[in-house]
C-alpha positions as CSV (number, residue, x, y, z in Angstrom):
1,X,37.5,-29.3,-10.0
2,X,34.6,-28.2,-12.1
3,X,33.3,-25.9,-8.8
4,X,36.4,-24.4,-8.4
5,X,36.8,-23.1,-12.1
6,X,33.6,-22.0,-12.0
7,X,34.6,-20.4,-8.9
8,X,37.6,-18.7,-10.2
9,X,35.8,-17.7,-13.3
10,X,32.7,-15.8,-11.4
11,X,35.4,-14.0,-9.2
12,X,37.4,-13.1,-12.5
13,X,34.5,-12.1,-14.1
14,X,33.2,-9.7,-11.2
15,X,36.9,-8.2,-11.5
16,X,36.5,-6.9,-14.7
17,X,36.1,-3.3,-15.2
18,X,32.4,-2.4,-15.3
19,X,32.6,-0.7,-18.9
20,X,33.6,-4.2,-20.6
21,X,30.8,-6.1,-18.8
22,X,28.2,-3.7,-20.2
23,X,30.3,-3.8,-23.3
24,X,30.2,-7.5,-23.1
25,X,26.2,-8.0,-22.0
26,X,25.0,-5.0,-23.8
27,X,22.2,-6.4,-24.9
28,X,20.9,-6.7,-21.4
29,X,21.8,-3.0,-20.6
30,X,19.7,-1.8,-23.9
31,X,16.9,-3.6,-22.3
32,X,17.0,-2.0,-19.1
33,X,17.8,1.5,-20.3
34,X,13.7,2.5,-21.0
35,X,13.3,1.5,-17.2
36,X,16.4,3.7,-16.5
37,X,15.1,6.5,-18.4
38,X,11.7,6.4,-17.1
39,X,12.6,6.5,-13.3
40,X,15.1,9.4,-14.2
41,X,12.5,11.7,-16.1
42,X,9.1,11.0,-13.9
43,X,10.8,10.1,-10.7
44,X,13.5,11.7,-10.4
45,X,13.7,14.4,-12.3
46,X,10.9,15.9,-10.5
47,X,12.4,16.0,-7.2
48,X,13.5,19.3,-8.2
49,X,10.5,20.7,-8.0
50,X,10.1,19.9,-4.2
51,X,12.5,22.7,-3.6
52,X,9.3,25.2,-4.1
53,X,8.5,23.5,-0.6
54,X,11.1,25.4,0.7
55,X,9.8,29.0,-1.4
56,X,7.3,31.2,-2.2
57,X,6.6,30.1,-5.3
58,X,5.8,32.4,-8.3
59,X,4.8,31.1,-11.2
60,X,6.0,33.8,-13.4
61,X,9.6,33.9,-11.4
62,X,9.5,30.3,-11.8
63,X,11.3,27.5,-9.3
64,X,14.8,29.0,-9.2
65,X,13.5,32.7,-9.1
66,X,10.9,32.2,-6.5
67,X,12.1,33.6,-3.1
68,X,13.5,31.3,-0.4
69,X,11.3,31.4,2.8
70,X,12.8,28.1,4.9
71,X,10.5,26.3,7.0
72,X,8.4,28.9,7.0
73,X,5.5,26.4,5.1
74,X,6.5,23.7,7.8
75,X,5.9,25.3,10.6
76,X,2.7,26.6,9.5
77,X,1.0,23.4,8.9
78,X,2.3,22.4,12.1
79,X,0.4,25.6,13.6
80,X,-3.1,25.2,11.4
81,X,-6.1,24.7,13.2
82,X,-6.3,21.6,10.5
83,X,-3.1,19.6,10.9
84,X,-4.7,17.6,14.0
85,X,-7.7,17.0,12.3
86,X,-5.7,15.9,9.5
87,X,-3.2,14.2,11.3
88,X,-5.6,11.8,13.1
89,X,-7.4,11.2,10.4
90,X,-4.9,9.8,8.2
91,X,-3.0,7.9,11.2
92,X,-6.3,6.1,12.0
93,X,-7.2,5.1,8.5
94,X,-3.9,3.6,7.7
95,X,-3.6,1.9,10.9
96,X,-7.0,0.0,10.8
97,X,-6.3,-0.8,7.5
98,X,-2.9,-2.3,9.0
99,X,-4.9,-4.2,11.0
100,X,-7.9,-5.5,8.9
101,X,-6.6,-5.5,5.3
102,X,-2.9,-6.6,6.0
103,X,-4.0,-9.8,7.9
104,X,-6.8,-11.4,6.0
105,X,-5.3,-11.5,2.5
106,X,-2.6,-14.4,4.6
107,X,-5.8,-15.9,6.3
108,X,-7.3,-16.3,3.1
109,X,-4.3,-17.7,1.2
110,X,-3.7,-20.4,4.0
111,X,-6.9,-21.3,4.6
112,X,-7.5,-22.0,0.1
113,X,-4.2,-23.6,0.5
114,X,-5.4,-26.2,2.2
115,X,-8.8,-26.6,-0.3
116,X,-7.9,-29.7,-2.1
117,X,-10.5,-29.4,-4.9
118,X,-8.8,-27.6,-7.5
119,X,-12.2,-26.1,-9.0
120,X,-13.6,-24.7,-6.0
121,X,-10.4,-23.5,-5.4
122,X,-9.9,-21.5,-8.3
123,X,-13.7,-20.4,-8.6
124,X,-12.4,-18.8,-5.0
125,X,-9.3,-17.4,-6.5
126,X,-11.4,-15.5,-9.2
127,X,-14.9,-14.4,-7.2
128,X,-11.7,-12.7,-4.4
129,X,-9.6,-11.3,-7.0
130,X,-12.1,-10.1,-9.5
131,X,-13.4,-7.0,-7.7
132,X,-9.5,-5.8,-7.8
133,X,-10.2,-4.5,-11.2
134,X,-13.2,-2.2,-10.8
135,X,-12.3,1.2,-10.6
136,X,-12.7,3.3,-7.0
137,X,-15.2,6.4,-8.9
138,X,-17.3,2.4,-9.7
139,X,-17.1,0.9,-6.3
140,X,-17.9,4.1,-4.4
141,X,-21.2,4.5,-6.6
142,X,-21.7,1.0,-6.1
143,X,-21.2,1.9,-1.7
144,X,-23.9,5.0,-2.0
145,X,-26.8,2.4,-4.0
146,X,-26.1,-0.4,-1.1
147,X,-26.2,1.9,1.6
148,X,-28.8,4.5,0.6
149,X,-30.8,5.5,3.2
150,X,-33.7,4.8,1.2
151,X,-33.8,2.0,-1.2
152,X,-30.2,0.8,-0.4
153,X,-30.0,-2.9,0.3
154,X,-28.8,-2.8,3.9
155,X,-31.0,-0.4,5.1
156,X,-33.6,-2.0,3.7
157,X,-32.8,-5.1,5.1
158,X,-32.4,-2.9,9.1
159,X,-35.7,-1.7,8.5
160,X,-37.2,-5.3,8.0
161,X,-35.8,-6.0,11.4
162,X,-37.2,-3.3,13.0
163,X,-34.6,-0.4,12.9
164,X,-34.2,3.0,11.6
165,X,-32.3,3.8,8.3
166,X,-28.8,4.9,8.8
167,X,-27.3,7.8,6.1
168,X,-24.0,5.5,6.3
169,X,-22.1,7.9,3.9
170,X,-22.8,11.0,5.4
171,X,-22.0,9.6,8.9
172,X,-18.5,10.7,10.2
173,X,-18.3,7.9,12.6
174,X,-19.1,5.6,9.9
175,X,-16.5,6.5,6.9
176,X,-13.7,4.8,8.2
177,X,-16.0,1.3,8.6
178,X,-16.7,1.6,5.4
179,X,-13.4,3.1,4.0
180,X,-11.6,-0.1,5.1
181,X,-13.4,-2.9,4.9
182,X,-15.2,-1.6,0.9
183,X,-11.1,-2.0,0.5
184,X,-10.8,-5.3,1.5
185,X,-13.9,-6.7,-0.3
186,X,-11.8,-5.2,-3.4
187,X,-8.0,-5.7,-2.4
188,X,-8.3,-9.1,-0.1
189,X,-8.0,-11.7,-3.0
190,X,-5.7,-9.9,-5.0
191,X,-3.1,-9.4,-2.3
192,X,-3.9,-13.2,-1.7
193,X,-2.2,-14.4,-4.7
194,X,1.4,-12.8,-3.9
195,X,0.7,-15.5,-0.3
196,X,-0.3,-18.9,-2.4
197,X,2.5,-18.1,-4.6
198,X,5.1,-18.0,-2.0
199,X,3.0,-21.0,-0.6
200,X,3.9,-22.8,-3.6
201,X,7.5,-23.5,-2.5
202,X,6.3,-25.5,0.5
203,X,7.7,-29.3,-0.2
204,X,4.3,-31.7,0.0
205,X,5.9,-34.1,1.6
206,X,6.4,-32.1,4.8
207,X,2.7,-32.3,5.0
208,X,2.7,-36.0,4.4
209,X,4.9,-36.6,7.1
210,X,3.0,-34.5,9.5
211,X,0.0,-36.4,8.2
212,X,1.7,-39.5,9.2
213,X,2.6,-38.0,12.5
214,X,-1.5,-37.2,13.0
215,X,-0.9,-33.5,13.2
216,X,-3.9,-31.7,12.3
217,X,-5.0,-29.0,9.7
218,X,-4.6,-26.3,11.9
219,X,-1.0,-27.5,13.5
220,X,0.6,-28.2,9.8
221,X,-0.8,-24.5,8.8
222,X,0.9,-23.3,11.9
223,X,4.4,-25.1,12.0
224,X,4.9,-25.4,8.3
225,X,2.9,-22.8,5.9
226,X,3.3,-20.0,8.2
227,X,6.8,-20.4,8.8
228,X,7.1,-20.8,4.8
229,X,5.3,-17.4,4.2
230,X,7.0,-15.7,7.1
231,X,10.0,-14.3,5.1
232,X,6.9,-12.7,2.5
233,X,5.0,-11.3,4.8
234,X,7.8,-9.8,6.8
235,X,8.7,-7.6,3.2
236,X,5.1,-7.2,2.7
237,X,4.4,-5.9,6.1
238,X,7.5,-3.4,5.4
239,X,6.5,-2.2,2.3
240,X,2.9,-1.4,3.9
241,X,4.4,0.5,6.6
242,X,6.0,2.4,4.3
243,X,3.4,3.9,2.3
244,X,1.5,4.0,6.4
245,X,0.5,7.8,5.6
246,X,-0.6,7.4,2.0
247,X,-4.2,6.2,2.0
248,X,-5.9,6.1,-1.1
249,X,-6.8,9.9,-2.5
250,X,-8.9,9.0,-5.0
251,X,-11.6,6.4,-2.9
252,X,-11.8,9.3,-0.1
253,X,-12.5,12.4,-1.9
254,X,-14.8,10.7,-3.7
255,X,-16.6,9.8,-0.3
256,X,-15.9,13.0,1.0
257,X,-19.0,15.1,1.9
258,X,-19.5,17.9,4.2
259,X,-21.4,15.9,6.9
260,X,-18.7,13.4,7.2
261,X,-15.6,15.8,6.6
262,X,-14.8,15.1,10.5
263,X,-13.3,11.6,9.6
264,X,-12.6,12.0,6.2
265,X,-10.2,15.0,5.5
266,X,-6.8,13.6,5.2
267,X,-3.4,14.6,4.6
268,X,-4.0,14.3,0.6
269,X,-7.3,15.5,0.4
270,X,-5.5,18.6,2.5
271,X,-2.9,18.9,-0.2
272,X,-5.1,18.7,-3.1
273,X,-7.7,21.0,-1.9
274,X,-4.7,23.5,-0.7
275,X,-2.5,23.1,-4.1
276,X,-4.5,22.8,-6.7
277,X,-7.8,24.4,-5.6
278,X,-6.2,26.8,-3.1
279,X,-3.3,27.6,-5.7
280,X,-0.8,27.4,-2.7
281,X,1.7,25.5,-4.8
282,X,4.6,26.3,-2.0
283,X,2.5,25.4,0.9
284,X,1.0,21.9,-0.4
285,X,4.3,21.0,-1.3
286,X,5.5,21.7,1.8
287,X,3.1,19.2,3.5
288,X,3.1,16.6,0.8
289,X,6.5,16.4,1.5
290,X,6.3,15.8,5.4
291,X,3.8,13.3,4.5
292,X,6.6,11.5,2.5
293,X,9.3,12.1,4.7
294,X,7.5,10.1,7.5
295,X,6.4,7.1,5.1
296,X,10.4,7.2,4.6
297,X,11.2,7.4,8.2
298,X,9.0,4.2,8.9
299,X,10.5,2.3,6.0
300,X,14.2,2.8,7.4
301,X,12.9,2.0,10.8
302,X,10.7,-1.3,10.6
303,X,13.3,-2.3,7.3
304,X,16.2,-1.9,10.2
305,X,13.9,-3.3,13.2
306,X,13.2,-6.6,10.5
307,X,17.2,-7.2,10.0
308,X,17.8,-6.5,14.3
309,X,15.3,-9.6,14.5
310,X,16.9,-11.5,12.3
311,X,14.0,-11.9,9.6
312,X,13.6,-10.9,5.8
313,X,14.1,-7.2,5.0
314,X,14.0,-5.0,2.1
315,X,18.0,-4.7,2.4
């Protein structure tokens, strides 16, 4: 009886007209409103300005005076000399990130999962996590002392064994090496935590019966953490794919140099260098938006590919 009025109240209560339940809760609604207003003005708001993708932008016309020129920007990124170079670049960053930096942050949290000392394991928690907090101008000085041809640390330590010093940060093949896994070192154990915490949820005495049963370590990570974690990692995988073509501006530029510019230019460095250095406001607008239309593109794919196979998904 009590689950049936309940029942009958919840479905009267999601009947009523939408002004008198934010009348009703409008304490709730004032609370929300500064996240409302923010997304409107700095999110939002400024989608207007995209249109300048779509014109020759100038400044003293302003956006809705500027001249409309189509696709015209499009199609010449498309037909620069750059957009391979840029193209590749930014493709092959993200996906060996993908497949470095998405997979050991899970290795990590199911491996400390099963550390039963509860000091160790949080000493762990902090050494991973702490480097999350320096700043990328910080960790890329802290790259050019360590790998300084020479009094860096590692080539000091090749030339002990008998090699040559290596200029690692003027070295195109070497950027991307060093791009990604400099970003694990810092990301790894923070990403970690959003794994133990969904970890967390996993009844013990599952593992006590599998304990019982003699399953190992390895076979109770297998058949019930990962399982556990699945649905997280499936809408942690998505939301990675999604933001595939935005690699982190601020760490490459601050690499950047013209001996490794082969590896390093991407499509952000491109749109800076264009936009604000170049002053082509139209053009880099142009191909910041392609840029985002193709993280978008994925997102809807791999959201829609998640629900066709019947695992967790963004909607």
């Amino acid at each position: 009886m009590e689950a049936d009025s309940s029942r009958k109240a919840f479905a009267a209560a999601k009947a009523a007209p939408t002004w008198k339940r934010i009348r009703k809760h409008y304490q709730l609604y004032v609370f929300l409103l500064p996240t409302i207003v923010y997304f409107l003005v700095f999110q939002y708001g400024p989608m207007y300005g995209l249109t300048i993708a779509f014109k020759q932008f100038v400044a003293v016309k302003g956006i809705a005076g500027s001249p409309w020129v189509g696709f015209a920007h499009f199609e010449r990124f498309f037909h620069s000399f750059q957009f391979a170079t840029v193209l590749r670049n930014t493709l092959l960053i993200s996906l060996y990130e993908l497949l470095v930096a998405f997979p050991l942050p899970i290795v990590l949290a199911l491996l400390l999962n099963q550390v039963g000392h509860a000091r160790f394991k949080k000493l762990v928690q902090t050494v991973t996590y702490a480097p999350h907090f320096i700043s990328a101008v910080v960790i890329v000085g802290m790259l050019y002392l360590l790998l300084s041809p020479r009094s860096g640390l590692v080539n000091r330590l090749i030339v002990l064994l008998g090699g040559e010093p290596v200029y690692f940060m003027a070295s195109a093949d070497w950027f991307k090496t060093i791009f990604v896994f400099s970003g694990v070192w810092q990301n790894a154990g923070w990403s970690m935590i959003v794994y133990l915490a969904a970890l967390t949820a996993v009844n013990p005495d599952l593992h006590e019966a599998a304990v019982m049963d003699g399953a190992s370590k390895a076979r109770r990570i297998w058949h019930i953490d990962v399982p556990a974690v699945l649905p997280t990692i499936m809408i942690m995988f998505i939301l990675n794919v999604g933001s595939f073509m935005s690699v982190g501006f601020e760490k490459i530029y601050l690499m950047q140099n013209p001996l490794n510019l082969a590896s390093s230019e991407v499509i952000q460095t491109y749109v800076y260098k264009t936009g604000l250095l170049g002053a082509q406001y139209s053009y880099s607008a142009a191909v910041g938006l392609f840029n985002s239309l193709v993280n978008f593109v994925l997102l809807l794919a791999f959201n829609r590919l998640a629900k066709s196979l019947k695992q967790a998904s963004l909607w």
